[in-house]
N, C-alpha and C positions, 0 to 999 in steps of 0.2 A: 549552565549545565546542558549537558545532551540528552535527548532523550529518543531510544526507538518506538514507535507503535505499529504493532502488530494488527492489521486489522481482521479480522479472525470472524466478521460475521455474518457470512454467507451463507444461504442455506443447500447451497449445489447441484439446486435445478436441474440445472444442463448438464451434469453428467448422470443424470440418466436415472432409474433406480437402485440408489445405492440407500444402504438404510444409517450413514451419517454423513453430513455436510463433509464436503469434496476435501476442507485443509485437515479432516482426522484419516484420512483413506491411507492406505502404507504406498510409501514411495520403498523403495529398496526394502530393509530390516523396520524401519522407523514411520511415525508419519509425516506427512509432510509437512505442516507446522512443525515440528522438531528441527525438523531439517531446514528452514527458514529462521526458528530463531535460533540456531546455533551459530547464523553468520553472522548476527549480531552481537553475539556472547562474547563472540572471538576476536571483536573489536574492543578494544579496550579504550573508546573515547567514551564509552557509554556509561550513562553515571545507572540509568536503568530501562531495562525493557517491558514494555507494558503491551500485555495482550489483549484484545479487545473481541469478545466472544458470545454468542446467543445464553442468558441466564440457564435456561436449561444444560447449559454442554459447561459452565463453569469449573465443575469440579470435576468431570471427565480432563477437559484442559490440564485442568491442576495437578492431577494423577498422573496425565501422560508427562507434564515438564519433575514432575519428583520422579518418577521412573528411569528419564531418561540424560537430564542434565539438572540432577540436585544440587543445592546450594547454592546455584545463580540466585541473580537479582533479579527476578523477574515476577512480576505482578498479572495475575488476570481480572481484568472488573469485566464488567455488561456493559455490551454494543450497544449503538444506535438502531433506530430502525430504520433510518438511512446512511448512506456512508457517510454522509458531513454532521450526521449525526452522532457518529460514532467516533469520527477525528473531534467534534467537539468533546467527548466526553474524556477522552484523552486529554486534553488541554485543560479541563477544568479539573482532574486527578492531580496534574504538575500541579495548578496554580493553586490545588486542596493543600499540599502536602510540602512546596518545596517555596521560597522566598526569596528567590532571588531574580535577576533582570536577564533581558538577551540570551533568553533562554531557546534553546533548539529544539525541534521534535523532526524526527525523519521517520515517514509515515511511509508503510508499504506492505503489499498485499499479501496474506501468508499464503497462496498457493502461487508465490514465486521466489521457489528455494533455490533461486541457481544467482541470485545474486552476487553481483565480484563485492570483495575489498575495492576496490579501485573505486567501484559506484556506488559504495559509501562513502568513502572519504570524499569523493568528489562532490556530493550531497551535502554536505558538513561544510564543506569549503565553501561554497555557494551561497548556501544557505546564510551562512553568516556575514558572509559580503554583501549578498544582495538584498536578502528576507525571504525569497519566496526561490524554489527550481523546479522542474521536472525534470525525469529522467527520460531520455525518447530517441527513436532509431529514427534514419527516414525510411521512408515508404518505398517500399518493393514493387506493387502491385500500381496500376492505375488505379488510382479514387474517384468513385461513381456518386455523384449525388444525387438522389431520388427525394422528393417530399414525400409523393406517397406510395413509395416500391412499385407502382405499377411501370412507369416511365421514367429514363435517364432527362434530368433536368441540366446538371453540366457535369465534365469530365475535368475539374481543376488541375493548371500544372505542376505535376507528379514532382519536382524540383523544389515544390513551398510546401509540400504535404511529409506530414509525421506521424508517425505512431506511439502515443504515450504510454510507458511503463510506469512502473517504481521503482525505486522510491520517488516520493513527491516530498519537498523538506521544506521548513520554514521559522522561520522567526516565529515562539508563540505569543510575542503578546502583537503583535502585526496582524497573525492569524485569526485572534481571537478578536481583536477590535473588529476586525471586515466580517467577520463571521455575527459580528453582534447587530451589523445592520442590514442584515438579509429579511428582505421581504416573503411572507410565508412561499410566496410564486416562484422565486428566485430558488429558494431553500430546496423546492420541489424538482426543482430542473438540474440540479446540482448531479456530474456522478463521478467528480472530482474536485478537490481542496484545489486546485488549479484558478480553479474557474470562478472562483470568491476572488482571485487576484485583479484575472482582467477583465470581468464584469467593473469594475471599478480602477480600471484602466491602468493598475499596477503593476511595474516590470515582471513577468518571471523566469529564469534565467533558464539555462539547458546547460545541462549536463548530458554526456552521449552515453545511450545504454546499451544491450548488447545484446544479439540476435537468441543467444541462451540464456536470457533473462525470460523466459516465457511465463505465459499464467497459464496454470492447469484448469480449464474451463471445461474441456468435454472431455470421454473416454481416450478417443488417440492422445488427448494433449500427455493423458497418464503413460500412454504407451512410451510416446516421446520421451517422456521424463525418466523413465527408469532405463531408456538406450542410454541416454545422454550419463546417467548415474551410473550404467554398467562401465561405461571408458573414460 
């Protein structure tokens, strides 16, 4: 079985003072969580989609998806308080409720509603060939590494360097075994399902994502997103 998760529990710092977390803000008519899981809905590999959200915004959540796209199949439980925290809690919802093997979860962030079809199914495809993918564009910009932001340490070449989106997809019982032998340090240093792969030196595949795949992080990113949503 397939499964989406939505990860929905951000509290949206960085955009600034707004008085709820950045995936309830209105992109166009809607907000953007709507609009993120509607490209799931429209997928019809998806046996369900599961949102994953701060306890308190649960039934806000839950009002905005009967509002705006009733009678899907879609679930919202309580997030993590970290993001691999959160993709865990995902994974043990599947392995609560459903019984079967080589099971799929394609994990991505809900304030990135410009997702194609194409980087799902290519997600799904992957995923199931390999166990483990991310989604990632290369890098535009030179990459600057600093230890301690004061001083350029090296300037890596810009031809090996990537930028990771979502979705990030995987095998969940793959997921869940590597995820079970994470040391609390390891756990901590985590700020992608990615990174449980090749800490433990696990293929993970790539899939190509797409420059309008963006994550709405600060105010311009919203700016951007509603140009991009006017054409």
């Amino acid at each position: 079985m397939i499964f989406a998760s939505i990860l929905a529990g951000g509290s949206g710092s960085r955009m600034g003072s707004t008085e709820k977390p950045k995936q309830f803000l209105q992109l166009g008519n809607k907000p953007i969580l709507i609009h993120t899981i509607e490209k799931f809905i429209l997928n019809s590999n998806f046996d369900e989609v599961i949102v994953l959200t701060p306890k308190n915004w649960i039934n806000h959540t839950e009002d905005l998806i009967e509002k705006h796209i009733p009678g899907e199949k879609v679930t919202v439980i309580e997030s993590g308080e970290l993001r691999i925290d959160t993709v865990k809690k995902a994974i043990d919802y599947i392995n609560e409720n459903y019984d079967c093997e080589d099971n799929i979860i394609v994990t991505h962030d809900a304030v990135r509603p410009f997702v194609t079809h194409r980087i799902i199914e290519e997600n799904i495809e992957a995923a199931r060939k390999h166990g483990a993918c991310n989604t990632i564009i290369p890098a535009t910009d030179t990459i600057v590494r600093s230890s301690e932001g004061e001083f350029v340490d090296e300037i890596p070449d810009r031809s090996e360097m990537y930028q990771g989106q979502t979705p990030q997809s995987f095998n969940v019982d793959i997921l869940n075994e590597l995820l079970e032998r994470l040391t609390d340090e390891e756990r901590e240093s985590l700020t992608d399902a990615c990174k449980v792969f090749t800490l433990n030196n696990v293929p993970v595949a790539i899939v190509e994502g797409e420059v309008s795949n963006i994550k709405i992080t600060y105010p311009h990113d919203l700016k951007v997103a509603n140009f991009i949503l006017s054409e």
